[in-house]
N, CA, C and O atoms as a MOPAC input file, in Angstrom:
PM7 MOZYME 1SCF
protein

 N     -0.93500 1     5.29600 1    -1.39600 1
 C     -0.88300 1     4.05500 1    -2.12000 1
 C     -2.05100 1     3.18600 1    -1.67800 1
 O     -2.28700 1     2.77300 1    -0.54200 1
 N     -2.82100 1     2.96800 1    -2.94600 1
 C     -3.70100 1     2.04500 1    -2.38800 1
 C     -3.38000 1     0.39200 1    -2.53500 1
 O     -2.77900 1    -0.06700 1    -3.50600 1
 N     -3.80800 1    -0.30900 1    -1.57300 1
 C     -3.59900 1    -1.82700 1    -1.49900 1
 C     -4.83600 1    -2.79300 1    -1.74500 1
 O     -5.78400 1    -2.50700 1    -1.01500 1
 N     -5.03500 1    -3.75900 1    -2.51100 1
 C     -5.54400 1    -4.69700 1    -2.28100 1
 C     -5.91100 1    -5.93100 1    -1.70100 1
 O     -5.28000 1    -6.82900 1    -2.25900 1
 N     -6.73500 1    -6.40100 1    -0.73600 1
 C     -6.38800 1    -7.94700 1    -0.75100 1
 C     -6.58700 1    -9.35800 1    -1.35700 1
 O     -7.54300 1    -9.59200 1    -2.09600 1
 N     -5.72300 1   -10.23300 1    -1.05000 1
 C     -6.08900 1   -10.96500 1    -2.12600 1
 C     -6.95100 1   -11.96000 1    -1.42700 1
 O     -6.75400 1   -11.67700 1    -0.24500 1
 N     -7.78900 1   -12.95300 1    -1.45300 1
 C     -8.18300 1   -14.20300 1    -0.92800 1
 C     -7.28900 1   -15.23600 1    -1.54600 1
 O     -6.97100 1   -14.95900 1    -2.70300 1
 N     -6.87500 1   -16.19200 1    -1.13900 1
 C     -6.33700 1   -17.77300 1    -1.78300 1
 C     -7.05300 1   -18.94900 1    -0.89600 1
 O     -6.94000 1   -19.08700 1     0.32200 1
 N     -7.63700 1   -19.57300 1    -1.58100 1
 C     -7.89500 1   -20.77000 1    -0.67500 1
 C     -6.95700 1   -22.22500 1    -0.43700 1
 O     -6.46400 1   -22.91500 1    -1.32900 1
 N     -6.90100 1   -22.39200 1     0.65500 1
 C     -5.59500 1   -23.68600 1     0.49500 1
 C     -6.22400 1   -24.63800 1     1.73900 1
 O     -6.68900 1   -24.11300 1     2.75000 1
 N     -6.18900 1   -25.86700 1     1.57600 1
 C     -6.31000 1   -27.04000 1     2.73800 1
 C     -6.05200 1   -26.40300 1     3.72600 1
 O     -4.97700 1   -25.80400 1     3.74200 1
 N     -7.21900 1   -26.29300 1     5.22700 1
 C     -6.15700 1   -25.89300 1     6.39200 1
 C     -5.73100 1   -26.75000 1     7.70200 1
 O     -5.72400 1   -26.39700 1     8.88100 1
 N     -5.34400 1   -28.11500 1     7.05700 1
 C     -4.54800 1   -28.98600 1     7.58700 1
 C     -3.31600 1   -28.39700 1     6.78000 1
 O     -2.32000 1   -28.92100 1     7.27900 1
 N     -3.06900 1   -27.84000 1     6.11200 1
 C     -2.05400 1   -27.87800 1     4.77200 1
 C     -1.22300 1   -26.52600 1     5.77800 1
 O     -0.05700 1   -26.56500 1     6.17100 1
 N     -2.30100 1   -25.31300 1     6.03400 1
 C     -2.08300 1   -24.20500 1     6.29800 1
 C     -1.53100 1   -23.74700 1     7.66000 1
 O     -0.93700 1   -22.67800 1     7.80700 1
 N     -1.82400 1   -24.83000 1     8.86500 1
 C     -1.86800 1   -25.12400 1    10.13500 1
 C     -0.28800 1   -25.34900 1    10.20100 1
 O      0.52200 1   -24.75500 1    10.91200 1
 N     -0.03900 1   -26.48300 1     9.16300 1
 C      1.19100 1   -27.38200 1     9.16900 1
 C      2.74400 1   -26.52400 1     8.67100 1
 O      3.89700 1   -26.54400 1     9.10200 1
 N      2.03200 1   -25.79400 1     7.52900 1
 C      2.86500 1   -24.73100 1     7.04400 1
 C      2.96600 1   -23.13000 1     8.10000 1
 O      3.75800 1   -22.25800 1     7.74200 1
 N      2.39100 1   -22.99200 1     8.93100 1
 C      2.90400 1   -21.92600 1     9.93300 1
 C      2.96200 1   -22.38100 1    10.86700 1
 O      2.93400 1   -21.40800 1    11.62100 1
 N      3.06200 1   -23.63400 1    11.74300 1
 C      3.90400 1   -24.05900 1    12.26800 1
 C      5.17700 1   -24.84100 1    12.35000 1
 O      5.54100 1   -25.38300 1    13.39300 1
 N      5.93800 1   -24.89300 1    11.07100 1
 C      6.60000 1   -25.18300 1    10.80700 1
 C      7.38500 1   -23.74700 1    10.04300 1
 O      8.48500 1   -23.88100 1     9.50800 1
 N      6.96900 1   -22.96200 1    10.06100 1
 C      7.66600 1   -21.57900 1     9.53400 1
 C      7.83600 1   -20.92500 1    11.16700 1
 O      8.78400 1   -20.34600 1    11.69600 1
 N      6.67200 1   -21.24600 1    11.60900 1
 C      7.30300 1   -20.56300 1    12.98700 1
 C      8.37700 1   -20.92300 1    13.92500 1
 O      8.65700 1   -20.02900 1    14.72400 1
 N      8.86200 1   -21.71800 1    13.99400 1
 C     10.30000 1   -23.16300 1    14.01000 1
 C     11.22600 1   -22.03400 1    13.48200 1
 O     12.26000 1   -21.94600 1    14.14500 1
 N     11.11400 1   -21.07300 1    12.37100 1
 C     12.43600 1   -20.90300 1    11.69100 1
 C     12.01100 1   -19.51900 1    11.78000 1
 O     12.61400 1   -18.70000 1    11.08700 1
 N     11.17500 1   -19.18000 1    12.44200 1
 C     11.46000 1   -17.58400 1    12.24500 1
 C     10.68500 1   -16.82400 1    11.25400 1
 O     10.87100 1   -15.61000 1    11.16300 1
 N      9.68400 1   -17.53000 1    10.37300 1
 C      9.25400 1   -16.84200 1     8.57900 1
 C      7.78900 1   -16.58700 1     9.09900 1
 O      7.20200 1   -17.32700 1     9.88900 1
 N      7.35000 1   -15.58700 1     8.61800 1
 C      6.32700 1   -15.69700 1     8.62900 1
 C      5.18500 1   -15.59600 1     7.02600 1
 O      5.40200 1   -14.89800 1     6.03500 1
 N      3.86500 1   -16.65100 1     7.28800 1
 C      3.22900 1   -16.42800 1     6.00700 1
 C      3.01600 1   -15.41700 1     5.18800 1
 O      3.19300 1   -15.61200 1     3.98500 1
 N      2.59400 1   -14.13100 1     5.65300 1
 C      2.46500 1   -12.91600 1     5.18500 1
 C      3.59500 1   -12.22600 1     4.58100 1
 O      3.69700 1   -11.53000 1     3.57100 1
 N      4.33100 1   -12.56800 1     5.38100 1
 C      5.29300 1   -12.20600 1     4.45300 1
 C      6.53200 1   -12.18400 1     3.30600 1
 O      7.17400 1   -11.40000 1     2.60700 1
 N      6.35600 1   -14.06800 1     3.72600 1
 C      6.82400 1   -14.93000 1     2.32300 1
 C      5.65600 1   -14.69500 1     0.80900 1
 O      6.02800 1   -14.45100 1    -0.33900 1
 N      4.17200 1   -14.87100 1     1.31000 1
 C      3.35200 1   -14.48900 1     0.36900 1
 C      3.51500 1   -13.41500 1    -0.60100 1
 O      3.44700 1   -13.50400 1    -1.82700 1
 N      3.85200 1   -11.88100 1     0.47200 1
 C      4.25400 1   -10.72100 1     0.04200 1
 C      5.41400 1   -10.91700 1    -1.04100 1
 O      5.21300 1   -10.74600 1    -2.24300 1
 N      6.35300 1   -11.20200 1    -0.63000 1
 C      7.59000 1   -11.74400 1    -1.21600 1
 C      7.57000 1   -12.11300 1    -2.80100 1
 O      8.02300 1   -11.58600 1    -3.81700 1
 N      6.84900 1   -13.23300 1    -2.51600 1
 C      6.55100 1   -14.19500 1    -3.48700 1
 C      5.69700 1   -12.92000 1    -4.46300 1
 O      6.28400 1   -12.18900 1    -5.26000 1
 N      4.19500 1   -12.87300 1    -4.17500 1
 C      4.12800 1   -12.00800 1    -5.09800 1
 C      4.57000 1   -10.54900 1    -5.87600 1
 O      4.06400 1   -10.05900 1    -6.88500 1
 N      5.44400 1   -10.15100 1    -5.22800 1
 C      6.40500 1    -9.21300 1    -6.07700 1
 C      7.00800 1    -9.54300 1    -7.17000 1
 O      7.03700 1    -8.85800 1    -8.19200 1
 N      7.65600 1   -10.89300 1    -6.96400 1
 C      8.70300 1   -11.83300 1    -7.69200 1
 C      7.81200 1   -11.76100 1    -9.32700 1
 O      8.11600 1   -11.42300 1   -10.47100 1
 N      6.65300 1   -12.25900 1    -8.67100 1
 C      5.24800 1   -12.57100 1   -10.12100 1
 C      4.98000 1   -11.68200 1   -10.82200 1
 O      4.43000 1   -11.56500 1   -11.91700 1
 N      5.68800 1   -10.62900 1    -9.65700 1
 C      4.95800 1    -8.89200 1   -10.10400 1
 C      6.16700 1    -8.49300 1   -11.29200 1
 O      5.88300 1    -8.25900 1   -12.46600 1
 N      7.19600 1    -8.47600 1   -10.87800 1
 C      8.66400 1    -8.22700 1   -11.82500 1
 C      8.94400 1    -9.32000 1   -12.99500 1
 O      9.72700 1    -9.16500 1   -13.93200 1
 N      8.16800 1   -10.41000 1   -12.74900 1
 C      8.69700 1   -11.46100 1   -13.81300 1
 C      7.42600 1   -11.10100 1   -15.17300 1
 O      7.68700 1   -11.07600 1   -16.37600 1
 N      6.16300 1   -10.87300 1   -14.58600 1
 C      5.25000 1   -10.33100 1   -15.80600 1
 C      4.91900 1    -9.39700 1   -16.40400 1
 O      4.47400 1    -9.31700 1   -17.54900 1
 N      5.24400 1    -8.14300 1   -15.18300 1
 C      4.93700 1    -6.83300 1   -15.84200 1
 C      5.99300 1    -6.22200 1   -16.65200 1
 O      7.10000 1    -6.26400 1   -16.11500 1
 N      5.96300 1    -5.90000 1   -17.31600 1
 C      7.12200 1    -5.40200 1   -18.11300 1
 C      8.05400 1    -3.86600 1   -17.64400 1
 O      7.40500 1    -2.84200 1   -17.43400 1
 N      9.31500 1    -3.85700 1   -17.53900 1
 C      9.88200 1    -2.70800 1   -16.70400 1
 C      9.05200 1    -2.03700 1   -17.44500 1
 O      7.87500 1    -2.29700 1   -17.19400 1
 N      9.23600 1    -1.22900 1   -18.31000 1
 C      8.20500 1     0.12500 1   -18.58600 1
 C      7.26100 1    -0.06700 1   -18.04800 1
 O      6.79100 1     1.06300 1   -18.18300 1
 N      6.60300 1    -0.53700 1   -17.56100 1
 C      4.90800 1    -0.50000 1   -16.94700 1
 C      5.36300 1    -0.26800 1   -15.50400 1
 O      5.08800 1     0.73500 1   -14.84700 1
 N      6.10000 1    -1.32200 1   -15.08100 1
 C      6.67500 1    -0.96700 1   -13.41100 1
 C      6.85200 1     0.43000 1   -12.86800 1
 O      6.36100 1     1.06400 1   -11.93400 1
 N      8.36700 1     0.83500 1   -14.47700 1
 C      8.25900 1     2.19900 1   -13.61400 1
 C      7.21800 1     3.25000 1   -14.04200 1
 O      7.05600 1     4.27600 1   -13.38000 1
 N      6.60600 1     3.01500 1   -15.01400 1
 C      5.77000 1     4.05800 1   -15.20600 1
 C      4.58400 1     4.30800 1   -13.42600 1
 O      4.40600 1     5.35000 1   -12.79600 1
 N      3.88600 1     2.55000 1   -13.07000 1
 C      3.57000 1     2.65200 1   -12.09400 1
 C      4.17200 1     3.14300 1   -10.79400 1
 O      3.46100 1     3.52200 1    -9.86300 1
 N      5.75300 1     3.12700 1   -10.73800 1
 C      6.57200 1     3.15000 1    -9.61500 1
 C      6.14900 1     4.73800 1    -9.25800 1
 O      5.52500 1     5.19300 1    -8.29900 1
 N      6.70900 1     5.34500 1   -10.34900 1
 C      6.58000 1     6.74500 1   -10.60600 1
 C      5.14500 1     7.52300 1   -10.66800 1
 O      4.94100 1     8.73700 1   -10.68000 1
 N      4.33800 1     6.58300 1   -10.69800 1
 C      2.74600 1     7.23200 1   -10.47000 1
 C      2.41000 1     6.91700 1    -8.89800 1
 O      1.63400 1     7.77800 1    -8.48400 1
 N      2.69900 1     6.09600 1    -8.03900 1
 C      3.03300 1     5.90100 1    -6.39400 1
 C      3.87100 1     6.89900 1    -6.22200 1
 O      3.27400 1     7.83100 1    -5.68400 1
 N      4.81300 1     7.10500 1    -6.39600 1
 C      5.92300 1     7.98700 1    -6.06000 1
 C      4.88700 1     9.40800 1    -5.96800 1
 O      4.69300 1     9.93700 1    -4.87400 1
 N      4.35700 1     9.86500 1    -7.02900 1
 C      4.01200 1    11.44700 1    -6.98400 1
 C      2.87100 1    11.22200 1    -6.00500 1
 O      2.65500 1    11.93200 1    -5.02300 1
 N      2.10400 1    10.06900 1    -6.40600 1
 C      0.79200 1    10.40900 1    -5.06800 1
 C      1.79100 1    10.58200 1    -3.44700 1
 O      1.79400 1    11.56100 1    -2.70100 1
 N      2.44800 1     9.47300 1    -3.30900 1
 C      3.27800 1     9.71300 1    -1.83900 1
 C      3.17200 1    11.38300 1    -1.85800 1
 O      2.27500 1    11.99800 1    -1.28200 1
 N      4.14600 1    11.94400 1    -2.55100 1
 C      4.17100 1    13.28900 1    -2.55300 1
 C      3.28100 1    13.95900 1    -2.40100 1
 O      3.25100 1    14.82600 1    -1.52800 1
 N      2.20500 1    13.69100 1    -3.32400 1
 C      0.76900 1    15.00800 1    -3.17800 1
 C      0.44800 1    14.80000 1    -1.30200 1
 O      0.39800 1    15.64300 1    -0.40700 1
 N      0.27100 1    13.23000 1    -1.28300 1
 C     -0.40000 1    13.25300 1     0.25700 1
 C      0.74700 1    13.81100 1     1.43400 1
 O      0.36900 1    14.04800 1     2.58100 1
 N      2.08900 1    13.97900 1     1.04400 1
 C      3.23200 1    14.29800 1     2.31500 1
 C      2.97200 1    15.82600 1     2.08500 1
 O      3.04900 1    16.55700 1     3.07200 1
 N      2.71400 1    16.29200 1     1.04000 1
 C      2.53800 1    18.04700 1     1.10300 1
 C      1.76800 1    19.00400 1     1.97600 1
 O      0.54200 1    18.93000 1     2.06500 1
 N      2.61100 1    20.06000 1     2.73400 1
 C      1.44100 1    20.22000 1     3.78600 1
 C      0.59600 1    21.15600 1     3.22400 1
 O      0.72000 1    21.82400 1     2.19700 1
 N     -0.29600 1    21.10400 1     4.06200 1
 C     -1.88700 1    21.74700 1     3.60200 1
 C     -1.82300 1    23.23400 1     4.26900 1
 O     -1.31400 1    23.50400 1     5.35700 1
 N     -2.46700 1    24.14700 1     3.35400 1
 C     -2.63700 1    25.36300 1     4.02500 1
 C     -3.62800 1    25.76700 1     4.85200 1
 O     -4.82800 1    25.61200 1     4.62500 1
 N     -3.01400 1    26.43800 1     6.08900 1
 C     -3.94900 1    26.68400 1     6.88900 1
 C     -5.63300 1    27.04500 1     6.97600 1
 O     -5.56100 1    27.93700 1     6.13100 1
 N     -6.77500 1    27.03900 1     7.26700 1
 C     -7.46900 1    27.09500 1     6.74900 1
 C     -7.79600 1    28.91900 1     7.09700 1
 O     -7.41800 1    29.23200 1     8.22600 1
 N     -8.32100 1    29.88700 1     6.41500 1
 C     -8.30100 1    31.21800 1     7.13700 1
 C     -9.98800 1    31.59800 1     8.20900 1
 O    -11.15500 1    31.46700 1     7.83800 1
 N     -9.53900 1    31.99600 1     9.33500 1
 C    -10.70700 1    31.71700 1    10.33000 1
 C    -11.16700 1    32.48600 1    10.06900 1
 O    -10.53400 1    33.42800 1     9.59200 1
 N    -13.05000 1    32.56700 1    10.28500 1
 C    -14.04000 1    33.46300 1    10.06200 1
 C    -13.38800 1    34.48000 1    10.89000 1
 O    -12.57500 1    34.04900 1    11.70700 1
 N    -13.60400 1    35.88900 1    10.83600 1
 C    -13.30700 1    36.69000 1    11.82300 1
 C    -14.63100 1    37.91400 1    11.24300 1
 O    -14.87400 1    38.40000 1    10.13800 1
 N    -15.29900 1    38.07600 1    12.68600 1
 C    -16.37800 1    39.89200 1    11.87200 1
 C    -16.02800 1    40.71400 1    10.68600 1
 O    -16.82400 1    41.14100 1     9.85000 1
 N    -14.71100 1    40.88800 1    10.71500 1
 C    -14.08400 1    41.34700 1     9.61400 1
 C    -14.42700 1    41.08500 1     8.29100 1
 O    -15.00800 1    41.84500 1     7.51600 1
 N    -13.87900 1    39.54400 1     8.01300 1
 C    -14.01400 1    39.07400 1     6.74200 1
 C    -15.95400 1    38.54700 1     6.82600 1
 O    -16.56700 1    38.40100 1     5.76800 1
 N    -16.44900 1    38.39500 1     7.78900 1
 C    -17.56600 1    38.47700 1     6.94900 1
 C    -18.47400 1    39.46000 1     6.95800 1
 O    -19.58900 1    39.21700 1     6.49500 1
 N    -18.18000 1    40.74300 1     7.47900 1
 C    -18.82900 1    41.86800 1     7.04200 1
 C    -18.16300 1    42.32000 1     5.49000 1
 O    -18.85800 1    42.76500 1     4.57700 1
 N    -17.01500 1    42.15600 1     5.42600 1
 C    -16.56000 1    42.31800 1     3.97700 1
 C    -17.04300 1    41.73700 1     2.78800 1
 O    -16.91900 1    42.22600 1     1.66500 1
 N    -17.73800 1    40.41000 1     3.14400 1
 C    -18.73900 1    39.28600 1     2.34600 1
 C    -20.02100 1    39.47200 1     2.05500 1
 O    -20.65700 1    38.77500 1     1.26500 1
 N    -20.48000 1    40.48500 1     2.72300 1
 C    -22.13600 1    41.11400 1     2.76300 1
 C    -22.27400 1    42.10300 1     1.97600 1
 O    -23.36500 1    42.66500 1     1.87700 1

């Protein structure tokens, strides 16, 4: 799965004030942000598009968890058989 990042610019008197005051309660920015944009993510994209995407993540997971075959080692053998 590939990820993007995003930039946002915000006051950072604004930004200072808001994670220390999340840190008081336990939240952290990153991951209310995260949060939040999912919410944006489900309220605009339309389910068919979601899962069509869900399901196109899903198979890559898979291709990359599949194990790989060994690779077969040169041996005199196989490359006198190659000549």
């Amino acid at each position: 799965m590939k990820n993007t990042t995003l930039n946002v610019t915000f006051n950072t008197d604004k930004i200072d004030a808001l994670t220390f005051h999340m840190g008081k309660k336990d939240a952290n920015l990153q991951t209310e942000l995260t949060e939040t944009i999912q919410k944006l993510y489900e309220k605009y994209v339309p389910q068919a598009t979601r899962e069509y995407i869900d399901d196109k993540v899903a198979r890559d997971v898979l291709v990359k968890e599949r194990p790989r075959k060994p690779a077969v080692p040169e041996t005199a053998d196989n490359q006198a058989a190659g000549s």
